[in-house]
N, C-alpha and C positions, 0 to 999 in steps of 0.2 A: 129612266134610261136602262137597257136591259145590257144583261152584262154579257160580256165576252167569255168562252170557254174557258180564257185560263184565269180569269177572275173568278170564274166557279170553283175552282182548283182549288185556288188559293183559301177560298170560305172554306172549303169541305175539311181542307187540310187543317187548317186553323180551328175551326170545330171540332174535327176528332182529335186534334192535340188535347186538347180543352178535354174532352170527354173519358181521355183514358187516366188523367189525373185529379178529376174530379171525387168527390165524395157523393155528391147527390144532385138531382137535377131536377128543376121544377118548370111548368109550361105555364104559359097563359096568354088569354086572347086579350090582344091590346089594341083593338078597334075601338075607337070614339078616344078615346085619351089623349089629350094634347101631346105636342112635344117635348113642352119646359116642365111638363111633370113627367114626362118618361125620364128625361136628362134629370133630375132632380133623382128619381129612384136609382138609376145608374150611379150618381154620387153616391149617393148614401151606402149601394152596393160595393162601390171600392172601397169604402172603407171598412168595411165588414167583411172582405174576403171573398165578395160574389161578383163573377166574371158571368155576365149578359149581353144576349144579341139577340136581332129580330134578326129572322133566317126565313127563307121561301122553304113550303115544306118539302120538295123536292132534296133540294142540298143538305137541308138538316136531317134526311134518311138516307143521306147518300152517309154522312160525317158520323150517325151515328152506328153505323153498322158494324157489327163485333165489335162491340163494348160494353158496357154491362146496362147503360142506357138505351140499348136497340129495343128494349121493350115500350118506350112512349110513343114509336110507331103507331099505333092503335090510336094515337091524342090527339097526332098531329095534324092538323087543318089551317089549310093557306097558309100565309106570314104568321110565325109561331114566337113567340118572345119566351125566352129561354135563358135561369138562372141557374147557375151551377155555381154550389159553395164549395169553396176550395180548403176552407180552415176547419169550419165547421158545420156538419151532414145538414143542420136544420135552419142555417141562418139563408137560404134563397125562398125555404118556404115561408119562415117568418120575415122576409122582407113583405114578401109576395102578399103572404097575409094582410098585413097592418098596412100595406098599401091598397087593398082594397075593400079597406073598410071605410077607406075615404074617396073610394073612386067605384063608381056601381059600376059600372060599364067593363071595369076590372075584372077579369074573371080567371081563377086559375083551371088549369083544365086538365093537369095530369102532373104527377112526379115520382120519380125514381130513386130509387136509395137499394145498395148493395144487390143489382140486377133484376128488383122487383118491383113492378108497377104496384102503386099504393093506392091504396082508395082516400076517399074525401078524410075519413075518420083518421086512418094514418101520416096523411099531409098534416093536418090539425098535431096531433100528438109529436110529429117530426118540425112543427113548427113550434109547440111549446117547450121542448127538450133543453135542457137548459146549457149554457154555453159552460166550456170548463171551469171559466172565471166566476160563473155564477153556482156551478157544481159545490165550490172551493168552499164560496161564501156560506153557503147552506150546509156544510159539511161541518167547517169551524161554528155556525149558531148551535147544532147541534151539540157539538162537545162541549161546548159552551153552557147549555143549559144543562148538559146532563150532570157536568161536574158541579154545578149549582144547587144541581136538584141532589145530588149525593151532598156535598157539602152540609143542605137545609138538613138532610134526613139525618145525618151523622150529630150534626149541634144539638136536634131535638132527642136523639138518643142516649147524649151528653145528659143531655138537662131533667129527661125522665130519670136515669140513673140516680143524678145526683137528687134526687125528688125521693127517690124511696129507701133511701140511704140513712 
């Protein structure tokens, strides 16, 4: 069913809202893919902070224009499915990722992060970026072992001491 003028409006509108409050934005072709796995990744998206739509590429260049995503212009081909994380920069491409590692036909095809189209190698590195809850965790292991590793070192320095004593 093709839409009405001001139902385009309303997409474009709704899109650039999305686009100037975003953190990062990732694309992909989602030909062949069923529906109950798109609707599946969409779950998993809300609850991660990632706000998704498939967009005709016309509208999604109209929504994206002056904003810092106007550069996936160059990605974009026919009906585009399009994840923008809201909480954090890497969690649409790590959806995007681990979702097509179980969907071939999945392909991503561009993403954006602070007004710069990124290549395949930067998608990857912006999907493995670790979220701040996992920053925390690997922040505290570290103090963690270091004070351990000073503690071991201080005991055995104890113990030589008292050895030559």
């Amino acid at each position: 069913m093709a839409l009405n003028l001001h139902n385009k409006k309303i997409i474009v509108s709704k899109i650039n809202k999305i686009s100037n409050t975003a953190l990062s934005a990732v694309t992909a072709d989602s030909q062949g893919i069923c529906v109950n796995k798109i609707n599946e990744l969409r779950k998993s998206g809300r609850e991660i902070g990632v706000t998704m739509s498939i967009v005709q590429n016309t509208l999604l260049s109209l929504a994206i224009k002056n904003t810092a995503f106007e550069c996936l212009k160059k990605k974009i081909k026919g009906s585009t499915f399009i994840a923008y994380s809201m909480i954090h920069p890497g969690s649409g491409a790590r959806l995007f990722k681990e979702f097509s590692k179980k969907n071939t036909h999945f392909k991503i095809t561009g993403a954006a992060f602070e007004g710069k189209l990124l290549s395949i190698l930067e998608i990857n590195q912006l999907a493995d970026m670790p979220t701040y809850k996992e920053a925390i965790v690997k922040l505290l292991l570290i103090l963690k072992m270091s004070v351990a590793g000073k503690l071991i070192y201080t005991l055995s320095a104890i113990k030589k001491k008292k050895e030559t004593s």
